[in-house]
C-alpha positions in Angstrom: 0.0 0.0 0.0 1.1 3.6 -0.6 2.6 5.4 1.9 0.4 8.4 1.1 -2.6 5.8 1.8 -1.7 4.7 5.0 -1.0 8.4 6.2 -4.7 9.5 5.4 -6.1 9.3 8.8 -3.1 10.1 10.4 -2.4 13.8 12.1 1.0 14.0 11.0 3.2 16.9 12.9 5.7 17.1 10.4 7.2 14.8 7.3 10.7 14.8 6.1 10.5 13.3 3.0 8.6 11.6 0.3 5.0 9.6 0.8 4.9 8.0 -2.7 6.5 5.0 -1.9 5.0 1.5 -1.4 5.3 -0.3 2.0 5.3 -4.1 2.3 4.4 -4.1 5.7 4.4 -2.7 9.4 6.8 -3.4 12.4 7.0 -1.7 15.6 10.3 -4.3 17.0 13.4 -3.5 15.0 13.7 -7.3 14.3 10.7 -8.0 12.8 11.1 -5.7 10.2 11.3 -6.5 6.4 12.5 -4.8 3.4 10.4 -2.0 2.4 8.7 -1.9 5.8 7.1 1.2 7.8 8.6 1.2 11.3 6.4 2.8 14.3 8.6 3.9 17.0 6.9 3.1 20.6 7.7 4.3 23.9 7.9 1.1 25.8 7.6 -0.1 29.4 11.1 -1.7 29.3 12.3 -0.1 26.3 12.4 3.2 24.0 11.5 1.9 19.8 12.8 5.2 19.2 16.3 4.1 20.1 16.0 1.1 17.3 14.8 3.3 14.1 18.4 3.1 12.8 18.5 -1.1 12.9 15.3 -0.9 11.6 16.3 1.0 8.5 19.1 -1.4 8.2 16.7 -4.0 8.2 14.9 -2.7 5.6 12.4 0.0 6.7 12.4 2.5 4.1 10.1 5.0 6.6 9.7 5.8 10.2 7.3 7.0 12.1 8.3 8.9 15.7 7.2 11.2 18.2 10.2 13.0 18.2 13.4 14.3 15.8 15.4 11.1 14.8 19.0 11.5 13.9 20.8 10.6 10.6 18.0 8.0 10.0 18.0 8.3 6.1 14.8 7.6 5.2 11.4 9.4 5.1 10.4 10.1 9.0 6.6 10.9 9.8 6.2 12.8 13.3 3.2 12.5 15.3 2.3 13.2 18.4 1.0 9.8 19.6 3.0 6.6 18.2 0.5 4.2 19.9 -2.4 5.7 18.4 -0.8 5.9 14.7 -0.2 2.4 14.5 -3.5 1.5 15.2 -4.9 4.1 13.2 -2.2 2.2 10.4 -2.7 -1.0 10.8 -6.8 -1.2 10.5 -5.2 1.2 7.0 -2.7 -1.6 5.7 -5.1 -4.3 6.7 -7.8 -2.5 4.7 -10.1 -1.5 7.8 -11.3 -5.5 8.1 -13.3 -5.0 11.5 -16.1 -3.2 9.3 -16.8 -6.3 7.4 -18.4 -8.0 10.6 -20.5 -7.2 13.7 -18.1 -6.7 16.3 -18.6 -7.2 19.8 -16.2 -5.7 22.5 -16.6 -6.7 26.3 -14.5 -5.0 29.1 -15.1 -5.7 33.0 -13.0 -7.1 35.8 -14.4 -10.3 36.1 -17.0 -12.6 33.4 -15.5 -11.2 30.5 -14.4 -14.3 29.1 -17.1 -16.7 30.4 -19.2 -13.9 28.3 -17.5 -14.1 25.3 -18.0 -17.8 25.1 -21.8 -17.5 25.9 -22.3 -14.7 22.9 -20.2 -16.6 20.5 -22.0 -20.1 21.7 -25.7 -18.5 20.9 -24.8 -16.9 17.6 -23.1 -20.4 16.5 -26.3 -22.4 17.5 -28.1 -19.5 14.8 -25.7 -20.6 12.9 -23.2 -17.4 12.3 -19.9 -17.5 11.8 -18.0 -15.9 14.5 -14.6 -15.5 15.6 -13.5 -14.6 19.3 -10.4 -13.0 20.0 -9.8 -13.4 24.1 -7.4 -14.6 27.6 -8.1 -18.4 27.2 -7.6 -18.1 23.3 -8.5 -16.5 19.7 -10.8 -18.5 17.9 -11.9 -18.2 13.9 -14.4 -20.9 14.2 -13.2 -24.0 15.3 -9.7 -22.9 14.4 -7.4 -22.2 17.7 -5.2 -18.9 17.5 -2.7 -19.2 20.5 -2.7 -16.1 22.6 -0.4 -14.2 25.1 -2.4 -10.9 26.2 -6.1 -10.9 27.1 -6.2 -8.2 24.1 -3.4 -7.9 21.5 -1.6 -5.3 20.3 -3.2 -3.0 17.7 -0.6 -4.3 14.7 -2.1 -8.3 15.7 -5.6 -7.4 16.6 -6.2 -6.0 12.7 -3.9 -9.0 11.1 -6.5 -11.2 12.8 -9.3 -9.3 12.3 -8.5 -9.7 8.3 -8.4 -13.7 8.6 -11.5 -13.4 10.3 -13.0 -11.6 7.9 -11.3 -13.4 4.8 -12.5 -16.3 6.9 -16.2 -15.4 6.5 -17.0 -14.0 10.1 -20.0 -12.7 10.7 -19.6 -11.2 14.1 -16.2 -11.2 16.6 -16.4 -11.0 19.9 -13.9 -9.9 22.2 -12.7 -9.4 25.6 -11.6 -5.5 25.8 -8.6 -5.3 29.0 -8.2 -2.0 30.4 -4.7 -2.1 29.1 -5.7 -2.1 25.6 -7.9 0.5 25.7 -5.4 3.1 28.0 -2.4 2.2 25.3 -4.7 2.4 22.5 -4.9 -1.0 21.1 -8.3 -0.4 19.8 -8.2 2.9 19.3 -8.8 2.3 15.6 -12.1 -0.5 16.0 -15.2 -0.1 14.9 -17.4 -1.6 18.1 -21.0 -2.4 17.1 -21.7 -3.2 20.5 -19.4 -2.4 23.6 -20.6 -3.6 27.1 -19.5 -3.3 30.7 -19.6 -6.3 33.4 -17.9 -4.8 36.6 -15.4 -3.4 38.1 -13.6 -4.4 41.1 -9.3 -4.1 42.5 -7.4 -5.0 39.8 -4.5 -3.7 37.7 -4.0 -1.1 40.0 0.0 -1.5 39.4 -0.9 -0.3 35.9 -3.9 2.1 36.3 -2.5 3.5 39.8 -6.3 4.5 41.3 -9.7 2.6 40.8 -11.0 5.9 39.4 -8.1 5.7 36.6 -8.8 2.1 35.5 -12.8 3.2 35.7 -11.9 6.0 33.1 -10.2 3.0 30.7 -12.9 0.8 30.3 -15.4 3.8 29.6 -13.2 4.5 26.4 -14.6 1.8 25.2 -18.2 3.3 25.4 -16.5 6.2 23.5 -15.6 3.7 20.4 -19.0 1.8 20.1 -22.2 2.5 18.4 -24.3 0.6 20.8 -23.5 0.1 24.7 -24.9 -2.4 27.4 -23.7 -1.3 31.3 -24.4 -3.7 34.1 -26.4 -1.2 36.1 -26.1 -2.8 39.4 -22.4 -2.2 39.5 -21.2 1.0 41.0 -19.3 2.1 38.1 -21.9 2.1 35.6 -23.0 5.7 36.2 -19.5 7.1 35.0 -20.2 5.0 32.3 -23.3 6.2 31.1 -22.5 10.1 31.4 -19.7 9.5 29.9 -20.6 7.6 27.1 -20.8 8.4 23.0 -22.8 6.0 22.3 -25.7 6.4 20.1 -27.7 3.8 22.2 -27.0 2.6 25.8 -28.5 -0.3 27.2 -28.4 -1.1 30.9 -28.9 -4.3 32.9 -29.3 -5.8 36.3 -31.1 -7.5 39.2 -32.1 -3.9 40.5 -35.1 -2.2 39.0 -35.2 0.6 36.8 -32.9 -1.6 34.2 -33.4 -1.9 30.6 -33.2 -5.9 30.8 -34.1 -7.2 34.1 -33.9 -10.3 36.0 -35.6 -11.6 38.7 -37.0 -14.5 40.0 -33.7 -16.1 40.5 -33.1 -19.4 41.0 -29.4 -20.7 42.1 -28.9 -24.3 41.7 -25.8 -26.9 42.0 -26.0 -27.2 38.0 -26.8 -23.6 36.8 -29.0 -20.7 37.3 -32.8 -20.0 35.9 -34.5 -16.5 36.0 -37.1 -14.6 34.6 -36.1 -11.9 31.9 -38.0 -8.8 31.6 -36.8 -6.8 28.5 -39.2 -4.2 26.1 -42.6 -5.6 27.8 -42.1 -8.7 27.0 -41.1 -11.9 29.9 -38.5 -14.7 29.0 -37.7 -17.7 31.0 -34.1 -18.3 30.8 -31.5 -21.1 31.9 -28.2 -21.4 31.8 -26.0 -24.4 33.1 -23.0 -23.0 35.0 -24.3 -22.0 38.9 -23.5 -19.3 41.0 -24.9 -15.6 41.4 -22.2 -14.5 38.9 -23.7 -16.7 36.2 -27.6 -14.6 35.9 -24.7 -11.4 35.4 -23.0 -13.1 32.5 -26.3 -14.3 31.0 -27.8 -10.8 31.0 -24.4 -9.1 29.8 -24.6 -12.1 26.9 -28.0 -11.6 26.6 -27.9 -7.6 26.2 -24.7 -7.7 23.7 -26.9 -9.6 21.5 -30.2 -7.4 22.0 -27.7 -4.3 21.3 -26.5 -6.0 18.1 -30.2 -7.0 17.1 -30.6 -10.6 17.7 -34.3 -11.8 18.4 -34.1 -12.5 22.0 -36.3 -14.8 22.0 -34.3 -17.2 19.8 -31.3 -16.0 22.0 -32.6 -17.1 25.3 -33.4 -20.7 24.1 -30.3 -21.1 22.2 -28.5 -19.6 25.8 -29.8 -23.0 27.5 -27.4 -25.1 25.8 -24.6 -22.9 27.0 -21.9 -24.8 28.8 -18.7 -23.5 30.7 -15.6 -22.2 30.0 -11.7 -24.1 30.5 -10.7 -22.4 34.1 -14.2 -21.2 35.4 -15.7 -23.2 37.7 -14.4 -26.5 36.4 -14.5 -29.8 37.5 -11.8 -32.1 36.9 -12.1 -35.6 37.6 -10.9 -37.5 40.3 -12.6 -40.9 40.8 -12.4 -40.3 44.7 -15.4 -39.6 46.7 -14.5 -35.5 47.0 -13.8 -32.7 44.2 -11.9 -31.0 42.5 -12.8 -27.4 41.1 -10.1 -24.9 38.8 -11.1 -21.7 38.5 -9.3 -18.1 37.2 -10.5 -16.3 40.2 -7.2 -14.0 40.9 -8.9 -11.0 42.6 -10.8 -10.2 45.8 -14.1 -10.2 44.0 -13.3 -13.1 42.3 -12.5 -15.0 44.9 -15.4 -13.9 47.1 -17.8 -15.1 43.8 -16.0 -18.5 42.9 -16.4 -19.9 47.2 -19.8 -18.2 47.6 -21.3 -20.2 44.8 -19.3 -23.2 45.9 -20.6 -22.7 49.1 -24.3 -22.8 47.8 -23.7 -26.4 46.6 -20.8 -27.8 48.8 -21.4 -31.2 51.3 -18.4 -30.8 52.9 -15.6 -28.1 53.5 -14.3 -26.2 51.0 -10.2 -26.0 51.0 -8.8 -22.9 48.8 -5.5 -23.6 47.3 -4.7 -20.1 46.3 -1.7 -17.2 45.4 -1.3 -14.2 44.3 1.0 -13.0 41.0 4.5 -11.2 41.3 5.3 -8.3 39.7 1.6 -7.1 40.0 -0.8 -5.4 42.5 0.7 -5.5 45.9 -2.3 -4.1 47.8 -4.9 -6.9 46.7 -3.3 -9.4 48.4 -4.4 -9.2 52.2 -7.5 -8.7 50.8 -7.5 -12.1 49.1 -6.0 -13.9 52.2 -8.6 -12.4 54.3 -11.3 -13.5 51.8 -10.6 -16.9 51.9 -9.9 -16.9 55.1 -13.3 -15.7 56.2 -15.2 -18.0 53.6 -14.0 -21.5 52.9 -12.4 -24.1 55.8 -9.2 -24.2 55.3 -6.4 -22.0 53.0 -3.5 -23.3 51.7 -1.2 -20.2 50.6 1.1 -21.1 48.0 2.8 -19.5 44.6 1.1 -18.4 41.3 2.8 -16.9 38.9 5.9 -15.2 41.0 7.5 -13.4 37.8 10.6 -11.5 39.6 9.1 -11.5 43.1 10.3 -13.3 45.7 7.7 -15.9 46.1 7.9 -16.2 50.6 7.5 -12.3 50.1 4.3 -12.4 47.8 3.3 -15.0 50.5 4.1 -12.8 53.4 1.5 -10.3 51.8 -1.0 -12.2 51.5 -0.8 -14.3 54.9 -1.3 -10.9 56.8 -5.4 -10.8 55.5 -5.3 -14.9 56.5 -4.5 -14.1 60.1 -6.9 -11.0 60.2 -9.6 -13.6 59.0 -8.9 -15.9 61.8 -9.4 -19.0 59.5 -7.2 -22.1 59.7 -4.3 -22.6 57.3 -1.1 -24.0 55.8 2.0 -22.7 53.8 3.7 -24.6 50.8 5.1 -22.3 48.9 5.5 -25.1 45.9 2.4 -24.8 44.1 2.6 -28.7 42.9 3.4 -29.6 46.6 0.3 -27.7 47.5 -2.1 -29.2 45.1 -0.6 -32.6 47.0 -1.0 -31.6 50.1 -4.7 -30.7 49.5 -5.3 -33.9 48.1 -3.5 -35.8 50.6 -5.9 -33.7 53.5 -8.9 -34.3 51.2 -12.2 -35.5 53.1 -15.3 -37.3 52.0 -18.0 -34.7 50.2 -15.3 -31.8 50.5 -13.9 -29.9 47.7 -10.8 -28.3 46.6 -10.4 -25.1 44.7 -7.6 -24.6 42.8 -7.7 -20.8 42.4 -5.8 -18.3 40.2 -4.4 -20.3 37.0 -7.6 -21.5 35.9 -6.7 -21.9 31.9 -3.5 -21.3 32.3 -0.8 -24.6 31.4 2.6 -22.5 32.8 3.8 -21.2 35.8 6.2 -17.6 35.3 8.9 -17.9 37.4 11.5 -15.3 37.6 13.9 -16.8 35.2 11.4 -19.3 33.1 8.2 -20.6 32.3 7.1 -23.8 33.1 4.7 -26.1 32.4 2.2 -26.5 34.6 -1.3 -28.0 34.0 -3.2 -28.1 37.1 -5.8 -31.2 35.4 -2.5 -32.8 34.2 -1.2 -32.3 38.2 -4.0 -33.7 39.6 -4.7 -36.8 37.9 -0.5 -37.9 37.7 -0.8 -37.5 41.4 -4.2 -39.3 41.7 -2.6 -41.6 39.0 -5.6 -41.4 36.8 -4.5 -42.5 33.3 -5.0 -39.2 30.7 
């Protein structure tokens, strides 16, 4: 594509010279770069792209962009004043603006955006759509598995996938929308048909710094969508609404005054049912993963699809042969006479969620193998030992993803809340050992929650990545043939 093309949408601060040129491609890492490429210089966490522009030129970039005055680069420079923005506002360029070609779905919250996903991209498959899902556990064009590394990637990926989805014959995408991408303007350049909201509770706030902060990055999604659904019982959603673009906003809940309300609820050991008020009309709806939590990622499910003009109706039924999600609330199979439960929950709310609804179906106790991630949050962590402290029978505090964090300090954190909750408890600071040792202490009728990895199949340690399969774990040391 011509350089002149790519440049349309672009507010370019100055250019030192020529646009008639034709680029192959576009690279923000030095190394990936290929002859006749356009470079994007990005000021980086650990690193400064600016600093690389001349080893990209020798790689073959034949223009740059930058935020600021480059040095004896040799070849055409394009100043701008944001770097992240231009390269998505590039990229969806080069890639021939493919989100336009589908319905595309964006979901942002702390907790139930994946679970979500899955439901929405479940109930338009059962209607027989085509749909692709771009998300934490994995990016999906149909049937066809994507590996992924961030819950939303960055804006150069996000439109390369977006075009195989669309070559691909999507009809709608749906995606989880991190706070991340949306404060370092990874979507910056989408096209959201329908953006919607689940809840906000303490996360990130290593990146984001105040809860008000991370608030303000998930409403720029409602500043990129046409349409908008906002879960109306969560105390964010006001912010949301007043500050929203949207040409249509949506809200939902259990309290009244919402758009699409539920009530009626009924929690059960194998899912939830409810009655669905929405535009006069009454729906009786089921879906088959319990807890509380679940009737809040039905009705965010169920209003992306009202927002993006599905018949609810057919929604709602097709909604009842809904199943889980790898890493929420999942059982794993043990052949002994107690269970075994995985889930993602790796925040206070989380946590809370995952052993309340456990709680509403549990025989016996409930013992929490749990940890908290290194490198990340410092200030969640009582609050999690405290948590499970409070709620289930017995904690076992171990290690989660450590990253460069001393693992007994990350521990030390979170044992202050587990001493403040007056709950009984052990310390193996070995994850593997930990899962043991819960097994070993396991009782008749109790049940075991594995918390924080759920999907996940590594550990991050502060000089590798392991393996690390908590299904695989538990059935080697239950020797249960895979």
């Amino acid at each position: 594509m011509n350089l002149s093309e790519l440049l349309k949408d672009i507010q370019v601060k100055k250019l030192d010279g020529t646009e008639r040129m034709e680029i192959t491609g576009i690279a923000f890492d030095s190394r990936a770069v290929k002859p006749g490429n356009l470079f994007v210089c990005i000021s980086g966490f650990q690193t400064d792209g600016h600093k690389y522009a001349q080893n990209a030129v020798k790689q073959g970039a034949i223009a740059v962009v930058a935020e600021r005055e480059l040095e004896d680069v040799g070849v055409t420079c394009i100043l701008v004043e944001n770097s992240r923005l231009a390269l998505a506002k590039l990229a969806a360029a080069f890639y021939g603006y493919p989100d336009r070609k589908f319905c595309l779905i964006g979901i942002t919250g702390t907790n139930g955006k994946t679970t979500t996903t899955y439901l929405v991209k479940s109930v338009l498959e059962k209607m027989g759509k085509k749909v692709g899902l771009i998300g934490t556990n994995q990016n999906m064009i149909g049937t066809e598995v994507i590996p992924t590394s961030h819950t939303t990637p960055d804006s150069l990926e996000l439109m390369r996938l977006f075009a195989m989805m669309a070559e691909k014959g999507a009809d709608y995408v749906v995606m989880e929308v991190s706070s991340h991408s949306l404060a370092l303007d990874r979507v910056a350049a989408c096209t959201f048909d329908v953006g919607a909201f689940t809840n906000i509770t303490q996360d990130h706030l290593d990146f984001h710094n105040t809860m008000e902060e991370y608030l303000a990055a998930k409403g720029i999604l409602f500043r990129l969508a046409k349409a908008g659904a906002v879960n109306a019982d969560d105390a964010g959603a006001a912010y949301l609404c007043e500050n929203a673009t949207c040409d249509s906003m949506l809200t939902y809940g259990l309290e009244e005054g919402c758009a699409m309300r539920a009530s009626q609820v009924v929690l059960e050991e194998n899912g939830v049912r409810f009655s669905l008020s929405y535009q006069g009309e009454t729906y009786d709806v089921e879906l088959g993963i319990p807890g509380k939590f679940s009737v809040y990622n039905a009705l965010t499910a169920l209003s992306c699809l009202a927002a993006a003009g599905i018949p609810l109706k057919e929604a709602v039924d097709c909604l009842r042969v809904a199943r889980g999600v790898k890493g929420r609330v999942e059982m794993v199979e043990t052949g002994r006479d107690y269970s075994v439960i995985i889930d993602y929950a790796h925040t206070p709310d989380g946590l809370l969620n995952v052993i309340s609804t456990i709680r509403g179906f549990a025989k016996g106790r409930i013992l929490v193998v749990f940890g908290c991630g290194g490198d990340r949050d410092k200030s969640k962590r009582p609050k999690m030992g405290k948590i499970v402290s409070e709620l289930a029978d017995f904690a076992i505090v171990t290690s989660d993803n450590p990253r460069t964090e001393d693992p007994d300090a990350i521990i030390a954190d979170i044992l202050e809340g587990v001493k403040e909750g007056g709950g009984a408890y052990a310390v193996v600071p070995n994850r593997f050992e930990a899962i043991e040792y819960a097994l070993d202490h396991a009782q008749k009728d109790d049940i075991i929650l594995l918390a924080g990895k759920g999907h996940e199949t590594y550990q991050i340690l502060a000089d590798r990545t392991i393996s690390f399969d908590e299904r695989e774990i538990v059935h080697k040391l239950l020797h249960i043939a895979q």
